[in-house]
Backbone as a printed PyTorch tensor [residue, N CA C, xyz], in Angstrom:
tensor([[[-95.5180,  74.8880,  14.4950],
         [-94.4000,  75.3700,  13.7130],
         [-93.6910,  74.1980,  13.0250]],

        [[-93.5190,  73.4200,  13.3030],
         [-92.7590,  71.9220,  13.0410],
         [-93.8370,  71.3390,  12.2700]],

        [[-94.9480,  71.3770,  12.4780],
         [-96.0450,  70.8550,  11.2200],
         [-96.0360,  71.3620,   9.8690]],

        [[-95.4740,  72.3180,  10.1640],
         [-95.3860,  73.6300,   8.5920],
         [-94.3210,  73.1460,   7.6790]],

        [[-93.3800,  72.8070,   9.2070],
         [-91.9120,  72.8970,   8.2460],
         [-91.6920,  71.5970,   7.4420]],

        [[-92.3630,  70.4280,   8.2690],
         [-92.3900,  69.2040,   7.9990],
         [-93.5890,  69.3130,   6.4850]],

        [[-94.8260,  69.8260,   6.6460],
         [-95.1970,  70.3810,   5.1890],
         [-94.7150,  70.5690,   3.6110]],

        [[-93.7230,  71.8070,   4.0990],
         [-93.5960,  72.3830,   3.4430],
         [-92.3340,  71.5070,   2.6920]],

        [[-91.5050,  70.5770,   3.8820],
         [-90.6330,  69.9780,   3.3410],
         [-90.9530,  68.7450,   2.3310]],

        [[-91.9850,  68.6050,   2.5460],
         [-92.7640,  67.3960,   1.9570],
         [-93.2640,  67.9690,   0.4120]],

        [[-94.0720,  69.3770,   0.3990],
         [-94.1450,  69.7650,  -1.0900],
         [-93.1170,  70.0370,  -1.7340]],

        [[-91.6940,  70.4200,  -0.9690],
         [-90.7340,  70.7920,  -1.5690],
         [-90.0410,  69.4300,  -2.5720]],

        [[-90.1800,  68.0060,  -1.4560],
         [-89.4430,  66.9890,  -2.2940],
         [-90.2440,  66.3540,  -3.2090]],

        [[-91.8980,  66.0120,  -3.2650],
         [-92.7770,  66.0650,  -4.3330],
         [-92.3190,  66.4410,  -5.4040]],

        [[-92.0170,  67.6510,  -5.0170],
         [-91.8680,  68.6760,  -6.7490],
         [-90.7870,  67.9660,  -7.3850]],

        [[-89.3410,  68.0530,  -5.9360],
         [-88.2440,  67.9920,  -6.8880],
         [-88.2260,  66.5140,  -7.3540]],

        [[-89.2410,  65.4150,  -7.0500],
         [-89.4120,  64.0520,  -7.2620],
         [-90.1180,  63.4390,  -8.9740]],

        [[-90.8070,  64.6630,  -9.2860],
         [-91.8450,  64.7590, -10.0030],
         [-90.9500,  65.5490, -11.4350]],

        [[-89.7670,  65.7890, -11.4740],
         [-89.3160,  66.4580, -12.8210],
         [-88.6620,  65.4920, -13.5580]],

        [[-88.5380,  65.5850, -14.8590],
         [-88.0890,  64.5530, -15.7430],
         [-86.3320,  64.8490, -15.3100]],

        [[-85.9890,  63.5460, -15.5740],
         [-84.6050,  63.3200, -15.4790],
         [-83.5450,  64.4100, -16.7940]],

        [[-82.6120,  64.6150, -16.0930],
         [-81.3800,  65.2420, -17.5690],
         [-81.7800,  64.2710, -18.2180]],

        [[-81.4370,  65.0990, -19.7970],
         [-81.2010,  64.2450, -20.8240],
         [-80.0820,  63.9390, -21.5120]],

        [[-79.0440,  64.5490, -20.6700],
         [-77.5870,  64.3810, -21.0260],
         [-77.1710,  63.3210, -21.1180]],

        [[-77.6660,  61.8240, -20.4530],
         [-77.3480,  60.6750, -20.4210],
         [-78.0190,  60.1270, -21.3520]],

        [[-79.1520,  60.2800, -22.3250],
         [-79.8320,  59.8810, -23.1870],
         [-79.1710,  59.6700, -24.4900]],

        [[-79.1960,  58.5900, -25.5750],
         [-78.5140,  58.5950, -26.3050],
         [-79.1030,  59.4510, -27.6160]],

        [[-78.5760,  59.6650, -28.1430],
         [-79.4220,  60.8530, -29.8040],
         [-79.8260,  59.6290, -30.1910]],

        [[-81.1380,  60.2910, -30.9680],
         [-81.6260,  59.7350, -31.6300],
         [-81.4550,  59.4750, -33.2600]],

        [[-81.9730,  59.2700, -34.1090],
         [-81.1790,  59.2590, -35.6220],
         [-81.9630,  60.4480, -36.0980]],

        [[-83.5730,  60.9080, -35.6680],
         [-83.7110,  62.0070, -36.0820],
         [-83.0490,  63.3280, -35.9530]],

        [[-82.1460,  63.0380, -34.4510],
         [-80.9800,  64.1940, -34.1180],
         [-80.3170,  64.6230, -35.2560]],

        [[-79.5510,  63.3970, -35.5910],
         [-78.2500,  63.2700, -36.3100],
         [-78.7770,  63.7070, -37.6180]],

        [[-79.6540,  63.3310, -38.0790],
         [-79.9120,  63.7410, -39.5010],
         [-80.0900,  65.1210, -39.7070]],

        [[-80.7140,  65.8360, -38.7300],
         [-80.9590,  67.2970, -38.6960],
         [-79.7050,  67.9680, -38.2850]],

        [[-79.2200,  67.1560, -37.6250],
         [-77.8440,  67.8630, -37.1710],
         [-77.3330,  68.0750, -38.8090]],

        [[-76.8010,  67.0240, -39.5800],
         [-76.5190,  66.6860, -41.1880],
         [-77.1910,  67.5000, -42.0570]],

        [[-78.4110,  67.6790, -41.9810],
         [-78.8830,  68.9180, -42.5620],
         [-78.5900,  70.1850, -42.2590]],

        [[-78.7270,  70.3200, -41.0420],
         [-77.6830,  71.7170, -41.0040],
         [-76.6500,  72.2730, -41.2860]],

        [[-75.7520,  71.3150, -41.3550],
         [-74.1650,  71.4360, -41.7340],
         [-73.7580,  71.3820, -42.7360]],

        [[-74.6830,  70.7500, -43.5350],
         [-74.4670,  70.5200, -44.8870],
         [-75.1140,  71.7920, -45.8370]],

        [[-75.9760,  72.6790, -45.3250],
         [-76.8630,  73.7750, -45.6300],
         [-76.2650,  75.1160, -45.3580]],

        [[-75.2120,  74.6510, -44.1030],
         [-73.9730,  76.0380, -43.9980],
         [-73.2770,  75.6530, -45.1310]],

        [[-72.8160,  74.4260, -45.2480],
         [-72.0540,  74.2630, -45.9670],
         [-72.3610,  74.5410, -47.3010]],

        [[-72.9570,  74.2280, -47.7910],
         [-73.5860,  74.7630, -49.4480],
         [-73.6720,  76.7190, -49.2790]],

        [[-74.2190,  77.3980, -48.0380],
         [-74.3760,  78.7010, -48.2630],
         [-72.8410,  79.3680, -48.3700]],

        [[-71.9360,  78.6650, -48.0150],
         [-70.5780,  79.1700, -48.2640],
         [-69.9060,  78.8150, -49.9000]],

        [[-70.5980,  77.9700, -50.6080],
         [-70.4020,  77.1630, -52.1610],
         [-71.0020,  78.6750, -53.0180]],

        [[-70.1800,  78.6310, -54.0720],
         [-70.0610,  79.4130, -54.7510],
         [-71.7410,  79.4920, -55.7290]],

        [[-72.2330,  80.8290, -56.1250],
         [-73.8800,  80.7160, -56.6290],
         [-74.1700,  79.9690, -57.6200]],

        [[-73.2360,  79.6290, -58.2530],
         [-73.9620,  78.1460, -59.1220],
         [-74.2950,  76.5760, -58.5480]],

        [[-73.4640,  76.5080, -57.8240],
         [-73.2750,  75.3080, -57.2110],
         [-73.6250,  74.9400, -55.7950]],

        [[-74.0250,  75.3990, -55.3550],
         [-74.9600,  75.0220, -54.0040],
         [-75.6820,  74.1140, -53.5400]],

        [[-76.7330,  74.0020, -54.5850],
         [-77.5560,  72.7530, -54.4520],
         [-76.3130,  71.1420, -54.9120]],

        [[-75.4820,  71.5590, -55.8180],
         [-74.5960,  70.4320, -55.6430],
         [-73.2250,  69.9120, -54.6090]],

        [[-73.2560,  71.1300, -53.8390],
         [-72.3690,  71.0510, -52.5520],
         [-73.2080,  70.5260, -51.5420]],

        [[-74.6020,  70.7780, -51.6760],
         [-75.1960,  69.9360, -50.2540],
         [-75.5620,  68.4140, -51.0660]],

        [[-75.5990,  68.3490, -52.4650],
         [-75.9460,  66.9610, -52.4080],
         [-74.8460,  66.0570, -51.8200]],

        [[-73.7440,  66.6960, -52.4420],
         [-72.0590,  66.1410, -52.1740],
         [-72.1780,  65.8610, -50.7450]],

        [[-72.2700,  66.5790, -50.0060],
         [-72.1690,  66.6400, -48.2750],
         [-73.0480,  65.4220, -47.8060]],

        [[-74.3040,  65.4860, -48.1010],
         [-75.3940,  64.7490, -47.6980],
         [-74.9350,  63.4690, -48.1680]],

        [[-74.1160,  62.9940, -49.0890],
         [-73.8180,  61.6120, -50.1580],
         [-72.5190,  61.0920, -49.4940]],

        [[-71.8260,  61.8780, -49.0350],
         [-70.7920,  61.5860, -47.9860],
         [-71.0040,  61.0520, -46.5280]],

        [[-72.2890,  61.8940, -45.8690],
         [-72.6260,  61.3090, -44.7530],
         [-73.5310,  59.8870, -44.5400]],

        [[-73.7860,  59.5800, -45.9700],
         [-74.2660,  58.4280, -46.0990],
         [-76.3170,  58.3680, -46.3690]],

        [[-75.9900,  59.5660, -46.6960],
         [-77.8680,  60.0720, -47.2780],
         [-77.5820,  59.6630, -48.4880]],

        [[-78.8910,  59.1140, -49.0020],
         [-79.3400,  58.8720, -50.8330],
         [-80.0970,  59.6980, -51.3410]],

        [[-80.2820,  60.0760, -52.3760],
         [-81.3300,  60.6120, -53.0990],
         [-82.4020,  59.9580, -53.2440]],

        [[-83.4390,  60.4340, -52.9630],
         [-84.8730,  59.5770, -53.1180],
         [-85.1890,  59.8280, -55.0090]]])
């Protein structure tokens, strides 16, 4: 009985040994941030009036420090 438990306790801490760490402590990356920037800037233009859209996200994007290629 004590062989089992001692077992079983052993696959139990394996597992929990074996999972990747949170990533809450990880810092963003710049591909984060940029997509984050694209998003916000893409609400932001869908709320810009129908002519001007594509020039409310350039505005947004030129503010956060994106260029035009």
């Amino acid at each position: 009985m004590k062989a089992r438990l001692l077992i079983v306790a052993v696959i139990f801490l394996a597992g929990c040994a074996t999972q990747k760490p949170s990533a809450l402590n990880e810092p963003k990356s710049q591909g984060d941030t940029r997509n984050r920037d694209l998003y916000e800037c893409e609400r932001e233009a869908a709320f810009a009036g129908a002519g001007n859209k594509q020039q409310v996200f350039d505005n947004c994007m030129k503010a956060r420090g994106y260029t035009a290629k």
